[in-house]
PQR file with spaces between the fields and no chain letter, atoms N, CA, C, O and H, PARSE charges and radii, in Angstrom:
ATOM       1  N    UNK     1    -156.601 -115.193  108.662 -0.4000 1.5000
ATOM       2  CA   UNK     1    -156.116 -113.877  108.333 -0.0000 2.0000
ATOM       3  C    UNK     1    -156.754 -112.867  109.291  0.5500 1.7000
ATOM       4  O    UNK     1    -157.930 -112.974  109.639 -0.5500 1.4000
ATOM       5  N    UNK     2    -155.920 -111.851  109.723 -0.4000 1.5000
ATOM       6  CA   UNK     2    -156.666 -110.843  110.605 -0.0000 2.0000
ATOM       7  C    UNK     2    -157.160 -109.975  109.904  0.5500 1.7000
ATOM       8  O    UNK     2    -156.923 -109.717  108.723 -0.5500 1.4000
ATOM       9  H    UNK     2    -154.965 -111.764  109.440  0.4000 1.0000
ATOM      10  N    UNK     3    -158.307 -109.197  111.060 -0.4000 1.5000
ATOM      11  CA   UNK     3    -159.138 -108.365  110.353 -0.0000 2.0000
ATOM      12  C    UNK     3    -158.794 -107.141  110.745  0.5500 1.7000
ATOM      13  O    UNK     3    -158.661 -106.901  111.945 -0.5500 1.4000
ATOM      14  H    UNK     3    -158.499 -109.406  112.019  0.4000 1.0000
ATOM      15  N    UNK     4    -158.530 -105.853  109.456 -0.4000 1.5000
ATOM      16  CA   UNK     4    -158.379 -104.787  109.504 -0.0000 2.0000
ATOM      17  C    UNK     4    -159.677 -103.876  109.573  0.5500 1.7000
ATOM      18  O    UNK     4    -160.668 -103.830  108.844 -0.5500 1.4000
ATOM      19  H    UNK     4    -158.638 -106.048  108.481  0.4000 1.0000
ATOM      20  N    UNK     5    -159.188 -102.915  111.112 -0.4000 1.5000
ATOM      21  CA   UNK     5    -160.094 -102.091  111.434 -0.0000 2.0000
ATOM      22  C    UNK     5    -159.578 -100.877  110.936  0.5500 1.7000
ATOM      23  O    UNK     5    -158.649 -100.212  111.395 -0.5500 1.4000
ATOM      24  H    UNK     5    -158.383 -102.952  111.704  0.4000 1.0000
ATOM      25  N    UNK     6    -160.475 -100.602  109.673 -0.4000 1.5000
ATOM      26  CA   UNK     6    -160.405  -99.447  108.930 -0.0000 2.0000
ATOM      27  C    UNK     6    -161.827  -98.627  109.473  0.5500 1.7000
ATOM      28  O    UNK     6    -162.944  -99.134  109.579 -0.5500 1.4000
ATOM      29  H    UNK     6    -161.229 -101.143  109.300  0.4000 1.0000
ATOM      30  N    UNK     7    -161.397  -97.055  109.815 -0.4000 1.5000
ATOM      31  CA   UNK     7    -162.604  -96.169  110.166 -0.0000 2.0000
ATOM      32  C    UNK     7    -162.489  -94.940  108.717  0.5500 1.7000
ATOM      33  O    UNK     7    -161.549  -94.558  108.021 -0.5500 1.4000
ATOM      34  H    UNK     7    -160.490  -96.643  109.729  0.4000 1.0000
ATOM      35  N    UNK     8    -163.754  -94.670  108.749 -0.4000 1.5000
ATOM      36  CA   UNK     8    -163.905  -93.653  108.063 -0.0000 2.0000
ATOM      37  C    UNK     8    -163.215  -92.419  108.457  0.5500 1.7000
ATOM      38  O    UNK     8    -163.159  -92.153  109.658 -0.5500 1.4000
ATOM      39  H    UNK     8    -164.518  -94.981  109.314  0.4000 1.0000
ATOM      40  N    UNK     9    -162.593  -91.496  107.446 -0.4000 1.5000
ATOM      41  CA   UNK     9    -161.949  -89.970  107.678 -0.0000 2.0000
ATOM      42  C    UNK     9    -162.914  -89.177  107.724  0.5500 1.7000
ATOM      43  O    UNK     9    -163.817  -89.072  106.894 -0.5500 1.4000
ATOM      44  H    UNK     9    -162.638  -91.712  106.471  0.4000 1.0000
ATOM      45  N    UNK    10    -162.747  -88.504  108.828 -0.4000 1.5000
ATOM      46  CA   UNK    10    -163.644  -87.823  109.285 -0.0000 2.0000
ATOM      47  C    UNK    10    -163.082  -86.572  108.827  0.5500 1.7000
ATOM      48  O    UNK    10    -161.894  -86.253  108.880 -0.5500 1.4000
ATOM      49  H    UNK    10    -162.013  -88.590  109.503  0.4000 1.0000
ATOM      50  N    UNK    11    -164.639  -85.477  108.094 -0.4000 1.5000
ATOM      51  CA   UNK    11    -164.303  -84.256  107.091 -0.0000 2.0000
ATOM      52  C    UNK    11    -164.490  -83.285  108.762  0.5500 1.7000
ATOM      53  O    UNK    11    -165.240  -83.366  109.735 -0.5500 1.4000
ATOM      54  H    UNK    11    -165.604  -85.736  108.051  0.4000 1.0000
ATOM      55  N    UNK    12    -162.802  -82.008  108.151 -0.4000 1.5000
ATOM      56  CA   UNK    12    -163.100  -81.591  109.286 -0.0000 2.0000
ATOM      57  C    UNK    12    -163.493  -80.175  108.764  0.5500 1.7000
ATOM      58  O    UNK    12    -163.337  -79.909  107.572 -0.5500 1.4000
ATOM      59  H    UNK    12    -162.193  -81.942  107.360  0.4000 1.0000
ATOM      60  N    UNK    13    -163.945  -79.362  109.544 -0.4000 1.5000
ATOM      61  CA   UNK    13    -164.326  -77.699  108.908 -0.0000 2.0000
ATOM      62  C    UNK    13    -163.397  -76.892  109.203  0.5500 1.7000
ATOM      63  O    UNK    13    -163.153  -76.720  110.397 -0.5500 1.4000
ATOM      64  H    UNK    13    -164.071  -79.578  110.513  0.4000 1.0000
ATOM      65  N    UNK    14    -162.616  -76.167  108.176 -0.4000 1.5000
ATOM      66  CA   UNK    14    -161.347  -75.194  108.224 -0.0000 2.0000
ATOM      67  C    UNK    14    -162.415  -73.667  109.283  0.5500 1.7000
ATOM      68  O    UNK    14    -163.488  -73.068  109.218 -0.5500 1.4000
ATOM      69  H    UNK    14    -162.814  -76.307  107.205  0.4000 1.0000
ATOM      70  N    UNK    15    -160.779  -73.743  110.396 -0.4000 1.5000
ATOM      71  CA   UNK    15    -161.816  -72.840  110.997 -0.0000 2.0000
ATOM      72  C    UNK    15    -161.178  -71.605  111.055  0.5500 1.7000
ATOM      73  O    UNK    15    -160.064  -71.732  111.566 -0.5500 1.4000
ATOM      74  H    UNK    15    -159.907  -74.230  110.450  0.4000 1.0000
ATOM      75  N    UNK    16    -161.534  -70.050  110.621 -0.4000 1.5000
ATOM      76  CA   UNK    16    -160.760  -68.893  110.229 -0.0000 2.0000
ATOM      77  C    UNK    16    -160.461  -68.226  111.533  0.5500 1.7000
ATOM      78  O    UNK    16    -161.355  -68.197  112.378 -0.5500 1.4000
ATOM      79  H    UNK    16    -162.438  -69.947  110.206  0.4000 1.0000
ATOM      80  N    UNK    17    -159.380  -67.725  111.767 -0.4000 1.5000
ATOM      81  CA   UNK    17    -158.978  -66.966  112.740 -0.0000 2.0000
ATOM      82  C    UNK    17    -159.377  -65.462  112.459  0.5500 1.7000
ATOM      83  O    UNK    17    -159.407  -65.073  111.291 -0.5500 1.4000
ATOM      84  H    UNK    17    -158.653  -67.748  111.080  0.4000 1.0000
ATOM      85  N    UNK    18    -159.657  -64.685  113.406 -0.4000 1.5000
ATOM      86  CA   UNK    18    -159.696  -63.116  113.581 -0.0000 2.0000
ATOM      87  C    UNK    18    -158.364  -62.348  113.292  0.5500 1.7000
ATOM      88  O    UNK    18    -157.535  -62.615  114.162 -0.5500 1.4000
ATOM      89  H    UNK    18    -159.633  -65.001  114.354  0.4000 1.0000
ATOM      90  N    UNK    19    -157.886  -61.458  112.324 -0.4000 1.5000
ATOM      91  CA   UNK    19    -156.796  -60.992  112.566 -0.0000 2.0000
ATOM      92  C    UNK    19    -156.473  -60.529  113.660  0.5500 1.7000
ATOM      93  O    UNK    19    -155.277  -60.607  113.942 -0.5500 1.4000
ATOM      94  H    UNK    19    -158.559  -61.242  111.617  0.4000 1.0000
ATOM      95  N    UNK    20    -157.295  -59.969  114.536 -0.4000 1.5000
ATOM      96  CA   UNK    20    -156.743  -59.628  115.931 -0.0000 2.0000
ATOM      97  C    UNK    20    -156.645  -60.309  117.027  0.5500 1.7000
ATOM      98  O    UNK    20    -156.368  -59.926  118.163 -0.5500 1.4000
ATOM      99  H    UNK    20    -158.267  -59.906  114.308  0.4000 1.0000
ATOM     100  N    UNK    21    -157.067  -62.108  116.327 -0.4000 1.5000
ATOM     101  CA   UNK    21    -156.306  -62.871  117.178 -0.0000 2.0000
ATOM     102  C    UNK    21    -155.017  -63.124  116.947  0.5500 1.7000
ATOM     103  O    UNK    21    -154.209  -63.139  117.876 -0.5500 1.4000
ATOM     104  H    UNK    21    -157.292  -62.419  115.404  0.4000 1.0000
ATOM     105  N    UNK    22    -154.688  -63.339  115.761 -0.4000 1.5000
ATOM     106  CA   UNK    22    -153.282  -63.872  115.024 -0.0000 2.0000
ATOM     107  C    UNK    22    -152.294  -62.853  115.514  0.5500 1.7000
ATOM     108  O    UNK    22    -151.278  -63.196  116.118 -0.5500 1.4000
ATOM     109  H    UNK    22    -155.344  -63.327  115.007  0.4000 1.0000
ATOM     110  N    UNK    23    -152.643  -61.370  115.208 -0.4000 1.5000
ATOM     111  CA   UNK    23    -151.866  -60.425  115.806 -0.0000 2.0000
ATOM     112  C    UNK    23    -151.284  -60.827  117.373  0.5500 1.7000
ATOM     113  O    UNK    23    -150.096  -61.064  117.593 -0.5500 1.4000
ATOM     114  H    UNK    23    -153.468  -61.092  114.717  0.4000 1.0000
ATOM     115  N    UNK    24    -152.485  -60.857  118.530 -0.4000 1.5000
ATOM     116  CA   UNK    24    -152.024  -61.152  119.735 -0.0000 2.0000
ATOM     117  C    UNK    24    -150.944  -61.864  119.930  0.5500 1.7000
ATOM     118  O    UNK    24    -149.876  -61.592  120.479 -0.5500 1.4000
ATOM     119  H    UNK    24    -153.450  -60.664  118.351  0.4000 1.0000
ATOM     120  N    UNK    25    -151.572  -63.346  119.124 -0.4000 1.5000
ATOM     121  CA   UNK    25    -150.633  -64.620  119.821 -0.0000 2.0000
ATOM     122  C    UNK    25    -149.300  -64.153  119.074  0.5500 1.7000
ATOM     123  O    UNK    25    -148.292  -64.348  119.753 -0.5500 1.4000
ATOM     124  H    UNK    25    -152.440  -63.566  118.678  0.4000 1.0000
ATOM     125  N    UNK    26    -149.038  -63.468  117.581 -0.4000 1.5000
ATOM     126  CA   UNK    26    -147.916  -62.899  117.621 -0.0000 2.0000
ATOM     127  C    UNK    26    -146.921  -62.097  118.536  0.5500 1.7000
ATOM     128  O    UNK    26    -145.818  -62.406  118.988 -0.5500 1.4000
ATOM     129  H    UNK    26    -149.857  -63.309  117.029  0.4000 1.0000
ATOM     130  N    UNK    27    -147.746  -60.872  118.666 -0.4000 1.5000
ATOM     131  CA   UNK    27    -147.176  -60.265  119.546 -0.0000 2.0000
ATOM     132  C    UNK    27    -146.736  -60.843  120.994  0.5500 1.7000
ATOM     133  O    UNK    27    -145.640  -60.667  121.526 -0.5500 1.4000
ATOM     134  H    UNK    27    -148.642  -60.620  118.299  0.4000 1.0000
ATOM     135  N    UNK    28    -147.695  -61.482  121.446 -0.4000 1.5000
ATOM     136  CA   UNK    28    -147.387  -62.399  122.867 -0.0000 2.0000
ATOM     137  C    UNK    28    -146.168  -63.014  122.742  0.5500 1.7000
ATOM     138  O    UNK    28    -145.240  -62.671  123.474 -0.5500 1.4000
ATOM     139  H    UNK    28    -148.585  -61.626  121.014  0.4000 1.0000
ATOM     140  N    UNK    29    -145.985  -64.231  121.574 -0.4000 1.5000
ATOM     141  CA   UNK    29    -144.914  -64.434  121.451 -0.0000 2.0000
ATOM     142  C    UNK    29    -143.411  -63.880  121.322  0.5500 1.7000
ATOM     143  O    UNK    29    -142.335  -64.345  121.696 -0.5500 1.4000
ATOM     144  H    UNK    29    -146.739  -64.510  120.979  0.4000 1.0000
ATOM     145  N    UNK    30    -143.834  -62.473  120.511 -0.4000 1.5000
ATOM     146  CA   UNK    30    -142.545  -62.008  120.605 -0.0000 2.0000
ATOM     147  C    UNK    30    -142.007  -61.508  121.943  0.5500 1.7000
ATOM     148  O    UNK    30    -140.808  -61.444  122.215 -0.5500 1.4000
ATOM     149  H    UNK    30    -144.709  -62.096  120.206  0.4000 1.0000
ATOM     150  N    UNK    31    -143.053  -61.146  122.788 -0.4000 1.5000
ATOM     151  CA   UNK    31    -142.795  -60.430  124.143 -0.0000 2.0000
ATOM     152  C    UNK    31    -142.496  -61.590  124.966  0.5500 1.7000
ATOM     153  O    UNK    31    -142.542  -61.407  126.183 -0.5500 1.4000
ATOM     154  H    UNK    31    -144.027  -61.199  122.567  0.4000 1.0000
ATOM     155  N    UNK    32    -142.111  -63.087  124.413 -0.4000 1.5000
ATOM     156  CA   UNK    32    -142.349  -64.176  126.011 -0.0000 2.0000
ATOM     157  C    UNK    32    -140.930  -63.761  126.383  0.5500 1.7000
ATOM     158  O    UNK    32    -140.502  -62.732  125.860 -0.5500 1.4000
ATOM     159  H    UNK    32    -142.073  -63.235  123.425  0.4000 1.0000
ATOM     160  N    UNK    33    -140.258  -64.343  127.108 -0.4000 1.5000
ATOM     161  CA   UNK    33    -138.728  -64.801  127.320 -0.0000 2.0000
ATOM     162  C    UNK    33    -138.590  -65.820  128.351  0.5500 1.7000
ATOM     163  O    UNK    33    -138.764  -65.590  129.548 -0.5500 1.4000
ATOM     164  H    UNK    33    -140.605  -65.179  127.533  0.4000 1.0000
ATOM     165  N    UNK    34    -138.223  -67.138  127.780 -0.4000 1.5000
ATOM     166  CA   UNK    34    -138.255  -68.476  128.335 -0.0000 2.0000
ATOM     167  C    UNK    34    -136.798  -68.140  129.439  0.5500 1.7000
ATOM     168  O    UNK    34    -136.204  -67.298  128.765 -0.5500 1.4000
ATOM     169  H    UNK    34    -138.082  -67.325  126.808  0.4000 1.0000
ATOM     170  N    UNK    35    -136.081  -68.314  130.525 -0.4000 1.5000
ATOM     171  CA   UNK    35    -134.468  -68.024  130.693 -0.0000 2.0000
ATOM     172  C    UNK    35    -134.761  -69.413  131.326  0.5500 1.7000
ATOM     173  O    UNK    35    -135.913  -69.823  131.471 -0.5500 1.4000
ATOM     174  H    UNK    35    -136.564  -68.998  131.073  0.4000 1.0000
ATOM     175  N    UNK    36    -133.596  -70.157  131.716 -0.4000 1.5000
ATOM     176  CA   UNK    36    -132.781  -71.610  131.939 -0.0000 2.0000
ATOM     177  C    UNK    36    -131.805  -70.811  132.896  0.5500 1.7000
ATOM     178  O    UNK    36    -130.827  -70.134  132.579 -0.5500 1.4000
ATOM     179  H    UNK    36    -132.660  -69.824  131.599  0.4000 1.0000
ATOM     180  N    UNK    37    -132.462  -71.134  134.472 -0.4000 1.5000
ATOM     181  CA   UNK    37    -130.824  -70.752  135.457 -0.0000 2.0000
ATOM     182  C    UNK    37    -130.983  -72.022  136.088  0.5500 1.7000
ATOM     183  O    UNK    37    -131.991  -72.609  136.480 -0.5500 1.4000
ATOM     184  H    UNK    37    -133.257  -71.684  134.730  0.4000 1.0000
ATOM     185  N    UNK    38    -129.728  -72.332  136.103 -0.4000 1.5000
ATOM     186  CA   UNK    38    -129.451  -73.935  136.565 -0.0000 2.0000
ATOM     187  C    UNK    38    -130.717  -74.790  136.507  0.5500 1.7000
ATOM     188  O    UNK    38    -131.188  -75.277  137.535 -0.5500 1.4000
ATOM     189  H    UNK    38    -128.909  -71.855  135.785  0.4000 1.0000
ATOM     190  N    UNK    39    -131.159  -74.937  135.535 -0.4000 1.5000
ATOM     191  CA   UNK    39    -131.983  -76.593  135.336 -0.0000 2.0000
ATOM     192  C    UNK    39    -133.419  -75.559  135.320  0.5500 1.7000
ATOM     193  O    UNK    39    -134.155  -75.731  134.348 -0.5500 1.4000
ATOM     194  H    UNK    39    -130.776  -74.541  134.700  0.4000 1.0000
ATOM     195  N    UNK    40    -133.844  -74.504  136.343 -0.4000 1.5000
ATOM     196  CA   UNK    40    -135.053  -74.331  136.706 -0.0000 2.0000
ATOM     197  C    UNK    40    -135.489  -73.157  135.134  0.5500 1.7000
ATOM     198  O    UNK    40    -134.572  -72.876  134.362 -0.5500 1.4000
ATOM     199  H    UNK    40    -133.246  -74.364  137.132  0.4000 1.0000
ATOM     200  N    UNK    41    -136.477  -72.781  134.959 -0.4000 1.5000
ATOM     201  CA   UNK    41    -136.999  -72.478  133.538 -0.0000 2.0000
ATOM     202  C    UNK    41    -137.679  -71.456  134.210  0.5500 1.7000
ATOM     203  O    UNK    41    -138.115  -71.738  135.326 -0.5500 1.4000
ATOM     204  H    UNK    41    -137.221  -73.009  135.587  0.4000 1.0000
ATOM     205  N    UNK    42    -137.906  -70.064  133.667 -0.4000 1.5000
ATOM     206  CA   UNK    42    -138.594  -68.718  134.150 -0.0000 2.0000
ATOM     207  C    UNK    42    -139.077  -68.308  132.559  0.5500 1.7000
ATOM     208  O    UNK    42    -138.508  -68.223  131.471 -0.5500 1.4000
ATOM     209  H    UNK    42    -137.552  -69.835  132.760  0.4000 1.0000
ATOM     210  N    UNK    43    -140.231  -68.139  132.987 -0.4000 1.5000
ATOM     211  CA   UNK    43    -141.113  -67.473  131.835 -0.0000 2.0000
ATOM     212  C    UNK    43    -141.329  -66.161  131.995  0.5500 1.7000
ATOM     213  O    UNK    43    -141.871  -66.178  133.100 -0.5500 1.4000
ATOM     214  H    UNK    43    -140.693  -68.208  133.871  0.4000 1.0000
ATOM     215  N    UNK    44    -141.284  -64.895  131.634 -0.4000 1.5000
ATOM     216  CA   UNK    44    -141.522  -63.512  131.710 -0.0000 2.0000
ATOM     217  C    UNK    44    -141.690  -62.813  130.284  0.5500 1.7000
ATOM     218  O    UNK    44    -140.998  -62.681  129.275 -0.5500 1.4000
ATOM     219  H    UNK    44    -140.843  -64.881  130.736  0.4000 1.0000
ATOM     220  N    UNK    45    -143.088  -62.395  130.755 -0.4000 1.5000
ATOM     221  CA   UNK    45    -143.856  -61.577  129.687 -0.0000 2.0000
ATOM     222  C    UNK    45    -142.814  -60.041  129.432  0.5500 1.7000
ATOM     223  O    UNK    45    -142.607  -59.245  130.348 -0.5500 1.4000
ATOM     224  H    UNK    45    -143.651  -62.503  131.575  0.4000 1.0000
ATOM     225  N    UNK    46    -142.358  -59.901  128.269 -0.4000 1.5000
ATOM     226  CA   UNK    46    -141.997  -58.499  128.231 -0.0000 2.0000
ATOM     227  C    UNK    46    -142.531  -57.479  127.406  0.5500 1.7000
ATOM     228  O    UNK    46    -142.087  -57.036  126.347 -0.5500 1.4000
ATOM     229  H    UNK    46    -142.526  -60.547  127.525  0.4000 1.0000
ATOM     230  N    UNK    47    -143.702  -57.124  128.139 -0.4000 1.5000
ATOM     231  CA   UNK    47    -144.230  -55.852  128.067 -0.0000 2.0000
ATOM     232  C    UNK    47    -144.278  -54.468  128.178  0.5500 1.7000
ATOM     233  O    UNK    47    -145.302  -53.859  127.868 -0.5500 1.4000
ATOM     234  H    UNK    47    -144.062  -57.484  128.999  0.4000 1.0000
């Protein structure tokens, strides 16, 4: 019979964000704009 390699779950620590990080990456996101011209992909921040 084979032997099962069982590892212990490792406890992880919940880690809190800054609201004025959460804000950023919000806002960042809303400002990205991904565009698709023929195949090639352009990222532009709109700020």
């Amino acid at each position: 019979m084979g032997k099962f390699y069982v590892e212990k779950k490792k406890k992880y620590e919940k880690v809190m964000a800054k609201p004025e990080t959460i804000d950023f990456l919000l806002n960042y996101s809303k400002s990205l704009k991904i565009n698709d011209i023929k195949g090639v992909k352009f990222e532009s921040n709109m700020n």
